[in-house]
C-alpha positions in Angstrom: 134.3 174.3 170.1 131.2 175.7 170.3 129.5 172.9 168.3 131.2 170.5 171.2 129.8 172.9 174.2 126.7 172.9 172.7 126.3 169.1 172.5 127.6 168.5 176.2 125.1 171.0 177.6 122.4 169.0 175.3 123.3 165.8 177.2 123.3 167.1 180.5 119.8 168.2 180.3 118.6 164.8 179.0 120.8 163.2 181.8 119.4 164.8 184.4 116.0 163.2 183.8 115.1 159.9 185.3 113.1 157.6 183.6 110.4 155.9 186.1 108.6 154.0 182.9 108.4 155.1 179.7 105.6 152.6 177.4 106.1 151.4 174.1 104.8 148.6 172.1 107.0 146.1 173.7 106.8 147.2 177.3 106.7 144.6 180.1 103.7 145.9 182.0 103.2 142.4 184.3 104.2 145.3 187.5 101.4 147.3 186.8 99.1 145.8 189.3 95.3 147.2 189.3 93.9 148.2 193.2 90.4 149.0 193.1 88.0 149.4 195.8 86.9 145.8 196.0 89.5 145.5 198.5 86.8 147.0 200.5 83.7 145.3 199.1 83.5 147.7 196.3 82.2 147.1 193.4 84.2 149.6 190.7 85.9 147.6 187.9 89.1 148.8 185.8 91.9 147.3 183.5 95.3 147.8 182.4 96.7 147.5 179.1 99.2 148.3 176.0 97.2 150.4 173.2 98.0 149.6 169.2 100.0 152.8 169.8 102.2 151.4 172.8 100.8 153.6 175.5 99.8 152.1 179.2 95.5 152.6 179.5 93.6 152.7 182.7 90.0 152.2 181.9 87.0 151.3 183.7 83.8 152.6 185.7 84.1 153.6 189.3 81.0 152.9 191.5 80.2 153.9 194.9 77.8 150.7 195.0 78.8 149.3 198.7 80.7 151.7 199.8 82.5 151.5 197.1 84.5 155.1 194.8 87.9 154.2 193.8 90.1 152.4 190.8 93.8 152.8 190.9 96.6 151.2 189.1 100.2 151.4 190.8 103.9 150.5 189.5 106.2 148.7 192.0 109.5 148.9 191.5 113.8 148.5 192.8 113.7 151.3 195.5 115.5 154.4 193.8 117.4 157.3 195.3 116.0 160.3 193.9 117.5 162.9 195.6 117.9 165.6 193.5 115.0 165.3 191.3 112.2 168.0 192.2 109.6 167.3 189.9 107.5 164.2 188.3 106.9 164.9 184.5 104.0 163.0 183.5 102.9 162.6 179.8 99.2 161.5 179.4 96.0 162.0 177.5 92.8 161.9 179.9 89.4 162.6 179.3 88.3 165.4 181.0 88.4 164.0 184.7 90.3 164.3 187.8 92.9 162.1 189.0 95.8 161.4 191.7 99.3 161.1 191.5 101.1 158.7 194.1 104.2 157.8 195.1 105.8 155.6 197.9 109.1 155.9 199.4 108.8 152.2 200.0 106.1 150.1 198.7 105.1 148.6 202.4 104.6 152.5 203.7 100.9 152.7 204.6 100.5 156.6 203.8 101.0 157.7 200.0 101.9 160.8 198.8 99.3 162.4 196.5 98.5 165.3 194.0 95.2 165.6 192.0 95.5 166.5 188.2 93.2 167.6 186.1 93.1 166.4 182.5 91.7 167.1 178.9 91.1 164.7 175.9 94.4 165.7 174.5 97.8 165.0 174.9 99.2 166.8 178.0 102.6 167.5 179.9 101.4 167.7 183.8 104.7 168.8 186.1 104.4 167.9 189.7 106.9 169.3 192.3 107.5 166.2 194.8 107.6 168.5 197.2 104.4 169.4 197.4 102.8 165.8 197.1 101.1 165.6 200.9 100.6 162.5 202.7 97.3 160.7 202.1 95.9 156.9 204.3 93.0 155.9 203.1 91.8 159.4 201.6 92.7 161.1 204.8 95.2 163.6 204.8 97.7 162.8 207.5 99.6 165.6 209.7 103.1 164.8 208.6 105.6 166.4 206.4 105.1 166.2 202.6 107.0 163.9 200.7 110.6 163.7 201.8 112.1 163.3 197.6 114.6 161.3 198.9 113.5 157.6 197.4 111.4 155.8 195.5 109.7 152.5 195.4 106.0 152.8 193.7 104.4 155.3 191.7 100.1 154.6 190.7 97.5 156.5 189.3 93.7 156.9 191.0 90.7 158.1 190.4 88.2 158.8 193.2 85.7 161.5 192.5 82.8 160.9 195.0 80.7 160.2 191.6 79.5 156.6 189.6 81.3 157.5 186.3 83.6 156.0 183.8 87.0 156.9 183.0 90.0 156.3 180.4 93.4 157.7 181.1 96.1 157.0 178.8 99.7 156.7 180.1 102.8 157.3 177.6 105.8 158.0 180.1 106.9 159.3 184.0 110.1 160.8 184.5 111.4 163.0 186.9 113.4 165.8 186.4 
């Protein structure tokens, strides 16, 4: 009996995560679509791509060459409702930089929701409540609630430090919980 209570509570807690994208060696990553600042005549460079290991990698140099400072790399996906979920788990390994979270509630929305992150050159666990991601338009924080948690539709990863430099993040899942 015990045994049996033990097991259900076991599955709840891995139930009540949602899985956003979660990379292995045979991950489809063709929906990983790079943004960088040559958009805007930029001239900062970046790629995507599996690892030996299975993992999604950002890499690249960010320049601030013609008014350039940004790389990003974003996931579009079938709208989800994710009501109930108050957190983004992210697993990565940077090195050493800072970075932004971002979601969309739906992928034509012009503002995205953001929250910086710092990383190390190890493996890390980075919670972000969803509450507290604040609404961003072209690096300009708007004066509107912070995200509403209530759906889903694009998550991406950016890195825009005011500074030429190059960057690696490494990317081995996204849930929320």
């Amino acid at each position: 009996m015990i045994l049996t209570h033990l097991i259900f509570m076991v599955s709840l807690v891995i139930s009540s995560n949602m899985v956003i994208f979660d990379f292995n060696k045979e991950s489809d990553i063709s929906d990983w679509k790079i943004v960088n600042d040559a958009v805007m005549g930029g001239r900062s460079s970046s790629k995507f791509y599996l690892n030996e290991a299975g993992h999604g990698v950002l890499t690249g140099a960010v320049s601030l060459e013609n008014n350039g400072g940004f790389s990003s790399v974003r996931f579009r996906f079938k709208q989800k409702n994710i009501k109930g979920y108050e957190k983004v788990i992210l697993r990565l390994k940077g090195d050493g930089k800072r970075y932004q979270f971002r979601a969309k509630t739906k992928k034509e929305d012009q503002q995205a929701y953001i929250s910086y992150f710092e990383t190390t050159e190890e493996w890390q666990t980075i919670e972000i409540m969803l509450s507290e991601l604040s609404p961003t338009f072209r690096g300009r924080k708007l004066n509107m609630p912070n995200y509403p948690a209530e759906e889903l539709e694009e998550v991406a990863f950016m890195i825009g430090n005011k500074v030429n430099e190059n960057f690696q993040l490494v990317i081995d899942k996204i849930t929320l919980q």
